[in-house]
C-alpha positions, 0 to 999 in steps of 0.5 A, a space after each residue: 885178131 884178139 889178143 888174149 886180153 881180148 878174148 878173155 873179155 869177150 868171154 866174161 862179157 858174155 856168160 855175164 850176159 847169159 847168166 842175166 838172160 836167164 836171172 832176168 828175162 821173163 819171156 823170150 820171143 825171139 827165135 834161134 837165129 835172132 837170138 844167136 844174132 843177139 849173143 853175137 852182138 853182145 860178145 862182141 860188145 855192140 851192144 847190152 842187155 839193156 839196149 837189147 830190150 829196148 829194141 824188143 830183142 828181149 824182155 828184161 824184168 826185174 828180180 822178183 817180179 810177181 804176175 799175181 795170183 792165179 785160181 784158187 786150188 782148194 780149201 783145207 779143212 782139218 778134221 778129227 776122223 778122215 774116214 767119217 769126213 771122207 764118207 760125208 763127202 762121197 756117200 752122202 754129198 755124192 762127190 768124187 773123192 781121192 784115196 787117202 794120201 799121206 804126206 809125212 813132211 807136212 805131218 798130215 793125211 789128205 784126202 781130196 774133194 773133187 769139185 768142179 771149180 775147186 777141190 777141198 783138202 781134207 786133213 788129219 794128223 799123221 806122226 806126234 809133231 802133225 801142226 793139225 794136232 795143235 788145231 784140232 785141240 782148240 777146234 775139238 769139231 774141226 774147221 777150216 784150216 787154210 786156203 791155198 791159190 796158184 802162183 806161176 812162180 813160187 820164188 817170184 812170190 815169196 820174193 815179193 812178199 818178203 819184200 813186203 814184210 809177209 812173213 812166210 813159215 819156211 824159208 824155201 817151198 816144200 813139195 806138197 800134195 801134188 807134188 808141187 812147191 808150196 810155201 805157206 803165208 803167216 796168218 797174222 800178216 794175212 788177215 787171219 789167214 793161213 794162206 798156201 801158195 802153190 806153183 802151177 
C-alpha cells in the first residue's frame, strides 16, 4: 500500500505530467487505451514524458513551435469611398462581393472581394481613431494597406516571431473579420509590409 507521502507524489507526478501533454504535445496518435496505459505508467513512476516520446507514445515538441505559413487569405486595401470601390468590384469587374461588415475594434468597415484563389479586403475608416484615416491622409487615392496569410497556430507565431525580434502591434490577437484571431506584424521588420496573421 501507498503511504500518504506516496500517493501525494503520485498525484503531483501526474497533473505535472498532464499539464506537459497539453503545453507540449503537438499531435497524439495514440488511442484511448494506450493512452491510458501511458498516464498509468507515468503515475506510477515507470516512466516520463520524455521516454515516453522516445517510443512514439507521444510527440513532444517544444514551446512555441511554429509549421509555417500557410494560403495567403486576402489583401487589404484601403479606400476613401466603400460604395464607389464596392461597385467597381461588383458592377464593373463582375465579382462577388460581401455586404459591408463594420469592425469597431479595429476602426474599420469591410467589405470583401471573393476570388477564386484569394479575397480582397476592402477598407474604410469607421469611428475618429480608424488607423485607416492616418493612411488615407498620405495616400489621398487609396492603396494597398496590408496582406494577410494563415497561421494554424496564432500564438505559435508570435511566439517565434518575438523570438526573433518581430515586433508585433499587439501584445495578444484580436478577432478579426472572420471571426478569427489575428495579430499584425511591424512593417518595418517586414520588409515594408504591414503583414496580418490569421489562425485557420
Amino acid at each position: 500500500m501507498f503511504t500518504d507521502f506516496e500517493q501525494t507524489t503520485w498525484v503531483i507526478r501526474v497533473c505535472i505530467a498532464f499539464v506537459l501533454s497539453r503545453l507540449c504535445v503537438s499531435t497524439c496518435n495514440y488511442s484511448e487505451v494506450s493512452m491510458a496505459a501511458t498516464f498509468a505508467r507515468l503515475l506510477l513512476g515507470r516512466t516520463s514524458v520524455l521516454t515516453a516520446a522516445k517510443h512514439k507514445t507521444l510527440t513532444v515538441r517544444s514551446l512555441g513551435d511554429f509549421s509555417g505559413l500557410g494560403r495567403l487569405n486576402h489583401v487589404a486595401i484601403a479606400v476613401p469611398d466603400l460604395e464607389k470601390a464596392t461597385s467597381l468590384y461588383r458592377d464593373v469587374l463582375q465579382a462577388s462581393v460581401s455586404d459591408v461588415d463594420l469592425l469597431p475594434e479595429h476602426g474599420v468597415k469591410v467589405v470583401f472581394v471573393n476570388l477564386p484563389n484569394t479575397k480582397i479586403e476592402l477598407l474604410h475608416p469607421l469611428g475618429e481613431n480608424s488607423p485607416i484615416s492616418a493612411f488615407l491622409e498620405k495616400n489621398k487615392s487609396g492603396g494597398i494597406h496590408h496582406i494577410c496569410i494563415e497561421v494554424e497556430n496564432i500564438k505559435d507565431a508570435m511566439d517565434t516571431l518575438e523570438a526573433k525580434n518581430i515586433r508585433l502591434l499587439s501584445k495578444e490577437p484580436k478577432i478579426g473579420a472572420h471571426g478569427k484571431p489575428v495579430v499584425f506584424c511591424h512593417p518595418k521588420d517586414c520588409g515594408g509590409v504591414l503583414l496580418e496573421l490569421e489562425e485557420l
